[in-house]
N, C-alpha and C positions, 0 to 999 in steps of 0.2 A: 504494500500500500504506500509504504514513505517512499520506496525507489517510482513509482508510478507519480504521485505529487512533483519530486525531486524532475523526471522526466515534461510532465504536462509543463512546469515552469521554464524550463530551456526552452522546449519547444513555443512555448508563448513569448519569452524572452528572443527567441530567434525572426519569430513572425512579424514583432514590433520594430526590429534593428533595421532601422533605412540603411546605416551600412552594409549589412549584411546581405539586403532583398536586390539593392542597387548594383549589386556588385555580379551577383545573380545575374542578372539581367542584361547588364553589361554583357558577362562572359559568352551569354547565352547570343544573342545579339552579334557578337565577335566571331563565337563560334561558328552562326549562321555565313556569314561573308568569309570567311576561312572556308567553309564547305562549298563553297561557289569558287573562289580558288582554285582547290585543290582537286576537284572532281570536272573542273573543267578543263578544255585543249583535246580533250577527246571526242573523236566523232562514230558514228555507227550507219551500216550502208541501210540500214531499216529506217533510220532517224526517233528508233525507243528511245536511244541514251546520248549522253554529248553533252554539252554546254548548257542548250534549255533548260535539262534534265537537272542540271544543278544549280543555275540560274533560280528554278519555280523553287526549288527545297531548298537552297539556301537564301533566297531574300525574303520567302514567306517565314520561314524561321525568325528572322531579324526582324520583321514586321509583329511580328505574335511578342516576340521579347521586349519592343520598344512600346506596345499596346502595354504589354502589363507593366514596364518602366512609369509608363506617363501616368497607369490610374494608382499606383503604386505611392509615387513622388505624389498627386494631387492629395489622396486619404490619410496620406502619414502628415503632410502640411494642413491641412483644414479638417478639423475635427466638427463645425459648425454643422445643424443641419438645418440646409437651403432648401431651396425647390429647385426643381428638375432644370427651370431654363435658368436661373444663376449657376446650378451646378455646371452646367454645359457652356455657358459661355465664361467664366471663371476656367474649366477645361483647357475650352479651346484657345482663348488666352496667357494660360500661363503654358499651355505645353504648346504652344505654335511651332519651334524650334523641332521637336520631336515629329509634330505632324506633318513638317515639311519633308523631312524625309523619311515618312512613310508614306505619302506621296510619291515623293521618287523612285523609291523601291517599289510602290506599289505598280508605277510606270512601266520597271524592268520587267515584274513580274508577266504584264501585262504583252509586254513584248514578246519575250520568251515563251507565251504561253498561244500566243496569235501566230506566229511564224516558229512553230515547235521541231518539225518534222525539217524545216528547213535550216536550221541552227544545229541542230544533234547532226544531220548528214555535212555539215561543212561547206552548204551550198550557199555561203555568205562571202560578202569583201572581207580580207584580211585587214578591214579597218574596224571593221565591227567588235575582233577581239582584242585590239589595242586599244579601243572605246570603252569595251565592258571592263578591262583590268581597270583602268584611268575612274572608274565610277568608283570600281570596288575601293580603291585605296581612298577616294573620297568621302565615302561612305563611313570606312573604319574611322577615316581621320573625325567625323563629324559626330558616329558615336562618341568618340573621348571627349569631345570640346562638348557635346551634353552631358556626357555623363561628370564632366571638373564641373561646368554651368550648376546644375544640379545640388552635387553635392554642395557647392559653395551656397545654394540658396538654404539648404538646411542644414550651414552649420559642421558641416563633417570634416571639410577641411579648412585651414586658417584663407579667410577672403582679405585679399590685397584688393585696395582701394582701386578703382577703374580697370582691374583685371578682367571684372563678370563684364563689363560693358565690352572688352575688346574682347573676349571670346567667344559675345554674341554676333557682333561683327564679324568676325574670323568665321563664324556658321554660315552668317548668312554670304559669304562670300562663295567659301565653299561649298552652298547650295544652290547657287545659283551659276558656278561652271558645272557642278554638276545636271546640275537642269540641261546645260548647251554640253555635254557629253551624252547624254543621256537621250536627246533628241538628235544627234549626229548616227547613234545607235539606231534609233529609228527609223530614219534618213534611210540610210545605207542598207540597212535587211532589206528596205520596205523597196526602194527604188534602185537599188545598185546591188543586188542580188540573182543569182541566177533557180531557176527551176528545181537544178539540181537531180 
């Protein structure tokens, strides 16, 4: 009975810990654009496997880890209970940064998932996969610049003065070549593509 108390306590002490769930989230998030990485370069004469193929699984991944970052980061900061549309616009407000780029990912997914058969066979410009690496590493880089963003808003790490301001800058910069990588990708499947 006391080891079972003893346990319920961690495990509640675990579920409350923003560093802890953030960090979660993060890795999971990381992991997801790592498996798009690493499972990509390969192509299949069927067009089952290849690049799309881990394109759809690894930025849906990142997309499901950055969904539970953002209501995550929202619930552990506002303990208040609103209604439905302050909740939602308080949301969409404070996690704009995060829904920007699940947007984008949700873009890729979007790609990858419309021209699938033609992406896994390698029937694309060889600009399209110097495009998707050039997203991915933008992507990773913009998880971390939310996730320092983030923590610095609650506290987890020491916030230097005009730092949060430049690394939301620094987001949305880097969200916005990612937007023009991102539609260059699109570009090039959609119009400079062959049959295959």
């Amino acid at each position: 009975m006391n080891a079972n108390m003893k346990l319920g306590r961690q495990v509640d002490h675990i579920s409350r810990n923003p560093t802890y769930l953030n960090v979660i989230f993060m890795c999971i998030a990381v992991i997801g654009i790592i498996v798009r990485l690493i499972l990509s370069g390969s192509t299949s004469k069927d067009g089952e496997s290849g690049n799309a193929t881990a394109s759809v699984y690894g930025y849906t991944t990142t997309i499901i880890s950055l969904v539970g970052f953002m209501f995550t980061e929202y619930a552990i900061n506002d303990n208040n209970s609103i209604s439905l549309m302050k909740f939602l616009k308080k949301l969409f407000i404070d996690s704009l940064p995060i829904l920007s780029l699940i947007i984008v990912l949700a873009w890729n997914v979007q790609i990858n998932s419309q021209y699938y058969k033609k992406i896994n066979k390698g029937a694309v410009a060889s600009e399209y996969n110097t495009y998707a690496v050039i997203t991915n590493i933008l992507s990773i880089l913009q998880i971390i610049i939310i996730f320092k963003m983030i923590s610095e808003k609650m506290q987890l790490t020491n916030s230097i003065m005009g730092v949060s301001n430049n690394l939301t800058g620094m987001n949305y910069v880097l969200l916005f070549i990612n937007v023009i990588f991102t539609g260059m990708m699109q570009i090039v499947v959609q119009y400079f593509s062959t049959d295959g």
